[in-house]
N, C-alpha and C positions, 0 to 999 in steps of 0.2 A: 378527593371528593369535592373540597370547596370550591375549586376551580370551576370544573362542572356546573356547579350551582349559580356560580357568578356569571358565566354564561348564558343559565337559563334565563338569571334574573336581570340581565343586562335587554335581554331580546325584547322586554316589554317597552311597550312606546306611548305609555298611559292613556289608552282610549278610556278608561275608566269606568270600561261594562263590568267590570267586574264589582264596583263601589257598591249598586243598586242592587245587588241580588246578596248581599251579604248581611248577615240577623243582627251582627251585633253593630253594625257601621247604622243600620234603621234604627237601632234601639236609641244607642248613643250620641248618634250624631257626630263623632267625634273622628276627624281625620284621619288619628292614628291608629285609630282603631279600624280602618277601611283594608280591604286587601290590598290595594295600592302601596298604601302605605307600609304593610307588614312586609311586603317586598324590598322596598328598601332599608328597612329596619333591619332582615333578616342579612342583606348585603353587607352594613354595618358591624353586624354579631358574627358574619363569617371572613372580615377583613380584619377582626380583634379591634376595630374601632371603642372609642367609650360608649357605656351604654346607661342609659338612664331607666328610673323605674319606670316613666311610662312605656319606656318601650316593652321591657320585663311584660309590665301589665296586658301590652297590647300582643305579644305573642303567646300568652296566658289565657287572654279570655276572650281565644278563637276555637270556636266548637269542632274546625276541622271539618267541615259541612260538607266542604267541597262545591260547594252551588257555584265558587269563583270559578274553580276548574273548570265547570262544563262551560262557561261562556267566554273562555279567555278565550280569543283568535288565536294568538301564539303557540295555545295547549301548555301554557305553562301549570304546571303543579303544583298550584300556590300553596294547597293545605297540607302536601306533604314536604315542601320546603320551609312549614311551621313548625311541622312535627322536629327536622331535623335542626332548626334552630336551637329547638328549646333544647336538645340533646347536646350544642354547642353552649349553653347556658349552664347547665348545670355543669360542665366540665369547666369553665369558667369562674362558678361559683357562685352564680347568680341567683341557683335554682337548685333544687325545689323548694317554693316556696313554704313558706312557715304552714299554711294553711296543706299543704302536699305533706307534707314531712309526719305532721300530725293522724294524716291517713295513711300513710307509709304505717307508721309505728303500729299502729293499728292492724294494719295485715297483717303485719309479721308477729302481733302478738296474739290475735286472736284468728286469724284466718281469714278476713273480712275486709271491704271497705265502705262496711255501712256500721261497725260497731257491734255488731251483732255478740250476742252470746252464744258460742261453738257448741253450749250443752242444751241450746234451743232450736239449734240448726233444723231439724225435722219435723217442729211443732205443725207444718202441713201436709205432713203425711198420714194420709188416710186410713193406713194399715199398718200391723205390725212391720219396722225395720226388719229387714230379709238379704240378710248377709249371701248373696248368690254369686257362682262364676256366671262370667258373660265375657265374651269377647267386644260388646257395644255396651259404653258409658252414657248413660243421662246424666250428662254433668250440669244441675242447675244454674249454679250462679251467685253471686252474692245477694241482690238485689230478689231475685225469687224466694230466695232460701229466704231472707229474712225480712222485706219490704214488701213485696208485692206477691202476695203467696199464694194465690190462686193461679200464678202463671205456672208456677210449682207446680200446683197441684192438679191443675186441668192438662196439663201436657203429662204428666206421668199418669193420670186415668184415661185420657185417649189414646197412646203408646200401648197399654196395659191391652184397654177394651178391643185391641186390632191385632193383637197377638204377637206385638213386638218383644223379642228375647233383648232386655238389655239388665243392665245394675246398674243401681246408686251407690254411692258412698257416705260412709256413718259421720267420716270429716272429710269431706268433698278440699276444702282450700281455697284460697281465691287464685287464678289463672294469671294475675298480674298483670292486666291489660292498664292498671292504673299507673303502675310501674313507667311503663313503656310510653303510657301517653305526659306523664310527666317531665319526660326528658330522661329519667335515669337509667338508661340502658344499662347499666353494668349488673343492679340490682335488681332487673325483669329480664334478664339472662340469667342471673344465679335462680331465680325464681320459675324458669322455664324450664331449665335443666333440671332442677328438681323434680318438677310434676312429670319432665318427662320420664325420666326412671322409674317414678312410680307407677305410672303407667304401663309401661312395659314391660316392668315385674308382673303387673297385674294381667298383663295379655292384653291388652284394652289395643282395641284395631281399628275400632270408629266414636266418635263422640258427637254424642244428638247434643244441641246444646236451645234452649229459647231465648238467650239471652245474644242479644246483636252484636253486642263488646265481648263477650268470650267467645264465640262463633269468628268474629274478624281477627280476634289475638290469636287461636290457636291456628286458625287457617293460613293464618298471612305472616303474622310476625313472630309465630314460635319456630316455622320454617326458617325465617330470615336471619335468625338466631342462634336455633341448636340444632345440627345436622341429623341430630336423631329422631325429631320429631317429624315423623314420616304418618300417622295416622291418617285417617280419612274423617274428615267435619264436614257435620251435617246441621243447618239448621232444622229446627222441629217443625218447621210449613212445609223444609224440603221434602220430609220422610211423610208428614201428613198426607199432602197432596200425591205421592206416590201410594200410598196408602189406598185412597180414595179411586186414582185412576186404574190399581188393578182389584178393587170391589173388595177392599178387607174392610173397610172401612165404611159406613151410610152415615147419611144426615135426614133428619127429619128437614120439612120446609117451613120457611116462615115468610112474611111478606113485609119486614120491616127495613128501614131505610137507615140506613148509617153512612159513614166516613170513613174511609182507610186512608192512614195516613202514611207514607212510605219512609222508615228510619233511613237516614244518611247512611250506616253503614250497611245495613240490609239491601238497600234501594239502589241509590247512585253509585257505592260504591262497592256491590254485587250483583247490580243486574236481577235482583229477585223483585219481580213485580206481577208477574201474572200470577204464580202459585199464591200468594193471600188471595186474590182475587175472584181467582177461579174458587179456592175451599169456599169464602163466604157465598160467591154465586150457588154451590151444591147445598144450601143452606137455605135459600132461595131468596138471598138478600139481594136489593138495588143497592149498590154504593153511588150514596152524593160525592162524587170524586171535587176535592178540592181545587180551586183556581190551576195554583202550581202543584203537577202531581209528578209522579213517576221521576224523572233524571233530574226534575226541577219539585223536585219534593221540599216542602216548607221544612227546616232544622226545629227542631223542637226544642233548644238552645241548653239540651244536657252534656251534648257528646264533649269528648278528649279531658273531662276532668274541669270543668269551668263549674258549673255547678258548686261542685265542691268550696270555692275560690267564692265565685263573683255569684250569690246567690240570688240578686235581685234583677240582674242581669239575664240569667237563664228564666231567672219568671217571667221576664216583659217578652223572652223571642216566643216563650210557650206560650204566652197570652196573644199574643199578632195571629199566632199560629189559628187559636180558636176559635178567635175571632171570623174565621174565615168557614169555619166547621157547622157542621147540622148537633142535635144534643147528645148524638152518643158519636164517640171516635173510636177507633180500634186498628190496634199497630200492631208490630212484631217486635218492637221492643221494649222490655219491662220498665227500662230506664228512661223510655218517653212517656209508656203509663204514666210513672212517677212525677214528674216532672208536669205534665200535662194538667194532671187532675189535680198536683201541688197548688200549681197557677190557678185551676179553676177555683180552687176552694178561697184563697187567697183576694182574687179580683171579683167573686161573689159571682161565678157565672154558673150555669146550669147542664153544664157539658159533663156526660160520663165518658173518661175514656178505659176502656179495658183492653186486655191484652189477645187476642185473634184464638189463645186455645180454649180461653173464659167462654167466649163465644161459640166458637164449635161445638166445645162441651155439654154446653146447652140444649144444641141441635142434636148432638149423638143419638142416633137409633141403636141404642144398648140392645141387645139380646134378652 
């Protein structure tokens, strides 16, 4: 495989488009921290060259945005030749960091990687727990379940209100997407193979998910991993917006002006842009569409586990970000909620951001 790699990463010829659209190279300033540079860095970490903690650092606190990808001339794959480094790091030994390891521990001993308490998991459930078969799982999330709980709870009342057949789980787990983006592959393979047997004890055929990091883990990298994980993943805009265009679903109208903001993993690197778009249009919102939107969507500087690591870091790219926004924003992923409205409150600005089902739910013409 590294061979490969070194070929890819040979083929660039440093035009340097990639430097300027990158969050954390703006934030920082810092060369080593540019996509450029992480390319040769990564050449170094795949020829067993020595490696220093900056570099550690600088393949660490890259959100994996992908914004280099879409403007590299070459089509080189810069942010999933991060991904793969860090995977060469931690087999090296370099990695997972102190600050990973700590949230490692954490999953594996509570289910979570926000710290959550497992016997609080449901505290946003609106009704009684209702132990039901279903062949479709709402699999929340960590981050809904426990942070941001009206994503929770506004997607399982508009699921409900539209007459979707699915189940929750009383210890849903975490999906291990943290695993995976820390480099540890061997431990978000033993962690994939598990969910997935459960699952298919459970009969579970399709999994609605709102959360942008378990929707991209189970879609992408649980296939790439455990040949059994064959289910069908859906994020909850997909099933909305489906929802909507064959009339299970209404929205009252309203006239107010907002931001959508498109997650890197949602957006760039699914192609999901019209369906946010169109539900808030049946809402009868104007979206102030930001500068860079859709394939060149601004990083909201939570993604691939930096946050966690580089906290002040992820505030400044969330703060560029709003800097650019009208006072309310509204995403599809819980994790840039988070992040977003963290930085608002932090840098003292006036920005709500909510999550796309907060809002719908609002709209909903209940019965």
């Amino acid at each position: 495989m590294n061979e490969k790699l070194l070929v890819q990463i040979d083929s660039c010829d440093d035009c340097k488009k990639c430097i300027d659209v990158c969050p954390t190279y703006t934030v920082s300033e810092e060369d080593l921290f540019s996509p450029l540079a992480r390319l040769k860095s990564a050449k170094q970490i795949f020829e067993g060259k020595k490696v220093s903690e900056k570099i550690v650092e600088s393949m660490y606190n890259c959100p994996e945005c992908a914004r280099c990808d879409e403007v590299c001339p070459k089509h080189i794959k810069i942010s999933e030749i991060i991904a793969l480094a860090r995977v060469e790091l931690v087999e090296r030994g370099f990695a997972p960091l102190e600050g990973h390891k700590k949230i490692i521990n954490g999953i594996m001993e509570k289910g979570n990687s926000v710290n959550g308490d497992p016997e609080n998991r449901l505290d946003w459930l609106p009704d009684a727990f209702e132990e039901r078969e279903s062949d479709t799982l709402l699999y929340l999330g960590c981050l809904p379940s426990y942070l941001v709980k009206e994503t929770a709870k506004s997607s399982y009342l508009l699921l409900k209100a539209a007459g979707v057949d699915f189940r929750i789980l009383a210890d849903e787990g975490c999906c291990g997407v943290y695993l995976y983006d820390a480099g540890a592959i061997d431990q978000a393979r033993e962690m994939f193979a598990e969910n997935t047997r459960r699952f298919n004890d459970l009969g579970i055929k399709k999994i609605i998910t709102p959360c942008a990091g378990c929707y991209r883990c189970f879609k992408r990298y649980y296939p790439e991993l455990i040949e059994e994980a064959d289910f069908e993943v859906l994020h909850v805009v997909e099933v909305l917006h489906e929802l909507v265009k064959t009339g299970k679903l209404r929205f009252k109208t309203g006239d107010k002006v907002l931001t959508y903001h498109d997650p890197c993993r949602l957006g760039r690197k699914e192609g999901l842009y019209d369906e946010p778009r169109e539900l808030l249009g049946a809402c009868g919102y104007e979206i102030d569409e930001l500068e860079e939107n859709r394939a060149m969507g601004m990083c909201c500087g939570a993604g691939a586990g930096i946050r966690s690591i580089y906290r002040n870091l992820s505030m400044e790219i969330a703060s560029n970000l709003l800097d650019e926004a009208s006072e309310t924003v509204v995403t599809s992923c819980p994790f840039c909620v988070f992040n977003m409205n963290y930085a608002s409150r932090k840098k003292g600005k006036d920005t709500n951001v909510k999550y796309i089902t907060e809002v719908l739910y609002e709209m909903c013409d209940l019965p």
